[in-house]
VOKE-258552 format. One record per residue (C-alpha): residue number from 1; residue in three letters; chain; z, x, y. Coordinates in pm, 1 decimal. Example, Ala and Ser with C-alpha at 12.3 -4.5 7.8 and 13.67 -1.06 7.14 Angstrom:
% residues 2
+--------+------+-------+----------+----------+----------+
! torvex ! kelo ! dolum !       zz !       xx !       yy !
+--------+------+-------+----------+----------+----------+
!      1 !  ALA !     A !    780.0 !   1230.0 !   -450.0 !
!      2 !  SER !     A !    714.0 !   1367.0 !   -106.0 !
+--------+------+-------+----------+----------+----------+
***
This chain:
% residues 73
+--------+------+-------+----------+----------+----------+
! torvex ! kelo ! dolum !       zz !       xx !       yy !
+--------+------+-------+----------+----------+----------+
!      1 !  UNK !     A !   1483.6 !   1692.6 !    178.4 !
!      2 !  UNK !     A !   1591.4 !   1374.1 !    339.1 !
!      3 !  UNK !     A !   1408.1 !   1028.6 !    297.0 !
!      4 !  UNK !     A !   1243.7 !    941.6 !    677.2 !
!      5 !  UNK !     A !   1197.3 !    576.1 !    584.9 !
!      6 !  UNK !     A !   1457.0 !    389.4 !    510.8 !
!      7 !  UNK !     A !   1394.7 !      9.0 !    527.4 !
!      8 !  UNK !     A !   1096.7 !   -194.5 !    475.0 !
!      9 !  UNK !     A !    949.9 !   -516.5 !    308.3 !
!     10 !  UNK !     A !    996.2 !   -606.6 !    -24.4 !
!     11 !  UNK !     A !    873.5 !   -965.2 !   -178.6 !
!     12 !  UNK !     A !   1180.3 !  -1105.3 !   -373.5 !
!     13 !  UNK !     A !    941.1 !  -1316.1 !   -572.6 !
!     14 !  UNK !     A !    691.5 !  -1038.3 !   -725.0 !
!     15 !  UNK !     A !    912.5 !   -736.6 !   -655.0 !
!     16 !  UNK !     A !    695.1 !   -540.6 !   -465.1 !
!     17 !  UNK !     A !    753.7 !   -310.9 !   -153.5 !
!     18 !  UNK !     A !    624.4 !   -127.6 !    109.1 !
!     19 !  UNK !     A !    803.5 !    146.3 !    361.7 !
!     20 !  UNK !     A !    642.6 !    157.7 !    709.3 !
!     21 !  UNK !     A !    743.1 !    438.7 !    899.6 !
!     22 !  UNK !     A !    942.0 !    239.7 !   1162.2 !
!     23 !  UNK !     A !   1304.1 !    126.5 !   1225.2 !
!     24 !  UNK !     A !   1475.8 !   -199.4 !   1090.2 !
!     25 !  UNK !     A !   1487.8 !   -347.0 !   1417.6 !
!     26 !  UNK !     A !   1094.9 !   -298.4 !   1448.1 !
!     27 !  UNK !     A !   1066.6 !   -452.1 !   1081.6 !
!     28 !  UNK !     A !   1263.6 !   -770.3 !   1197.0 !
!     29 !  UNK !     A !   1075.4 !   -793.6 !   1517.6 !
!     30 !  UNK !     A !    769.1 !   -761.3 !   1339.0 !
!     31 !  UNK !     A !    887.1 !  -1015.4 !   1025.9 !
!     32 !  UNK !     A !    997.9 !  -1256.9 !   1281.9 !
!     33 !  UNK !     A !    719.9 !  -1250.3 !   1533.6 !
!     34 !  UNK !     A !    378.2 !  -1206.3 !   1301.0 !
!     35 !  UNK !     A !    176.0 !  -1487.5 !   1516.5 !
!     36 !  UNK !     A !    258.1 !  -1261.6 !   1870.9 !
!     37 !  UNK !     A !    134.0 !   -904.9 !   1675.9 !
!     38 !  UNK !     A !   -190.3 !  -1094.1 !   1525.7 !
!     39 !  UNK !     A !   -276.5 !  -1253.4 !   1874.0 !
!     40 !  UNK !     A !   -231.9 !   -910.9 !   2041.6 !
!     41 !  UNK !     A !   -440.8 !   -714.3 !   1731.7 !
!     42 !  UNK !     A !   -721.8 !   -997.4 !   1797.6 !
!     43 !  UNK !     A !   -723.1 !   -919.6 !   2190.7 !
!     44 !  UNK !     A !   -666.0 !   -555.1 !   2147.4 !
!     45 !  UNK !     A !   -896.3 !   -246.5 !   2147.3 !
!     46 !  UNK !     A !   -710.0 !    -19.2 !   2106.4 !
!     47 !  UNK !     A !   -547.4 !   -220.7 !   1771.3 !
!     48 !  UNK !     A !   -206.5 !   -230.6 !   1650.8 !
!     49 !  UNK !     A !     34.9 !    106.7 !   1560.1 !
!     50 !  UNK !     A !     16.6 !    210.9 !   1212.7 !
!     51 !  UNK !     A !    363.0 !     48.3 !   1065.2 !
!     52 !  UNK !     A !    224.3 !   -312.0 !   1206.8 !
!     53 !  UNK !     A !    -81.8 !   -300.6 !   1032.3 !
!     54 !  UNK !     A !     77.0 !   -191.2 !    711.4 !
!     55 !  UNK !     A !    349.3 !   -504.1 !    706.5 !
!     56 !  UNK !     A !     88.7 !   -771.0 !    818.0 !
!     57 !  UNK !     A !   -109.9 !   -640.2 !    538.9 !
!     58 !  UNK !     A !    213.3 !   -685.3 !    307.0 !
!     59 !  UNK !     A !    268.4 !  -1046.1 !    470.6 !
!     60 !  UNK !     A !    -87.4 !  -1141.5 !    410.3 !
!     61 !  UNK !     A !    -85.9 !  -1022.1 !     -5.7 !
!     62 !  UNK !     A !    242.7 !  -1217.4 !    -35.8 !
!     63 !  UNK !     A !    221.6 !  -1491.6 !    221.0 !
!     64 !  UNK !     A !    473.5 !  -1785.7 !     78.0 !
!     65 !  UNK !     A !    685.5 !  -1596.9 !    -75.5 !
!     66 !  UNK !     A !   1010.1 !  -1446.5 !     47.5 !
!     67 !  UNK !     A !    984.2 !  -1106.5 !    186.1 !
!     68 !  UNK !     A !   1361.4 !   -945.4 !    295.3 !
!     69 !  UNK !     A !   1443.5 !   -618.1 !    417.9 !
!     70 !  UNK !     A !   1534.1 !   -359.8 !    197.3 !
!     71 !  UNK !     A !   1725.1 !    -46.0 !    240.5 !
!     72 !  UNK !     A !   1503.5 !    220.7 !     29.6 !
!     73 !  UNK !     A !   1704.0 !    285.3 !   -294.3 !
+--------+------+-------+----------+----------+----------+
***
């Protein structure tokens, strides 16, 4: 059976990772613009998809350190 996810975040200085179901474009939007998805979560009723949640999560546990892309091994 073939692996869905493919990319996601992993922190280069603890080694950690985490595979949102979305596509590495969406991950470098997402990496790139965390201030525009937090001001539309706090103005939002509906909240933010699944996959957004999950890496601003990941950016908050590991926020100074250097988080990359990563191609699941």
């Amino acid at each position: 059976m073939p692996r869905l996810v493919k990319y996601g975040y992993r922190c280069e200085d603890c080694q950690r990772a985490v595979w949102p179901a979305t596509t590495r474009t969406e991950l470098q939007w997402l990496r790139d613009r965390q201030h525009i998805a937090r001001e539309v979560e706090r103005h939002s009723s509906a909240g933010l998809d699944t996959w957004m949640r999950e890496g601003l999560e990941f950016f908050d546990h590991h926020a100074g350190h250097d988080v990359s892309i990563a191609r699941h091994p």
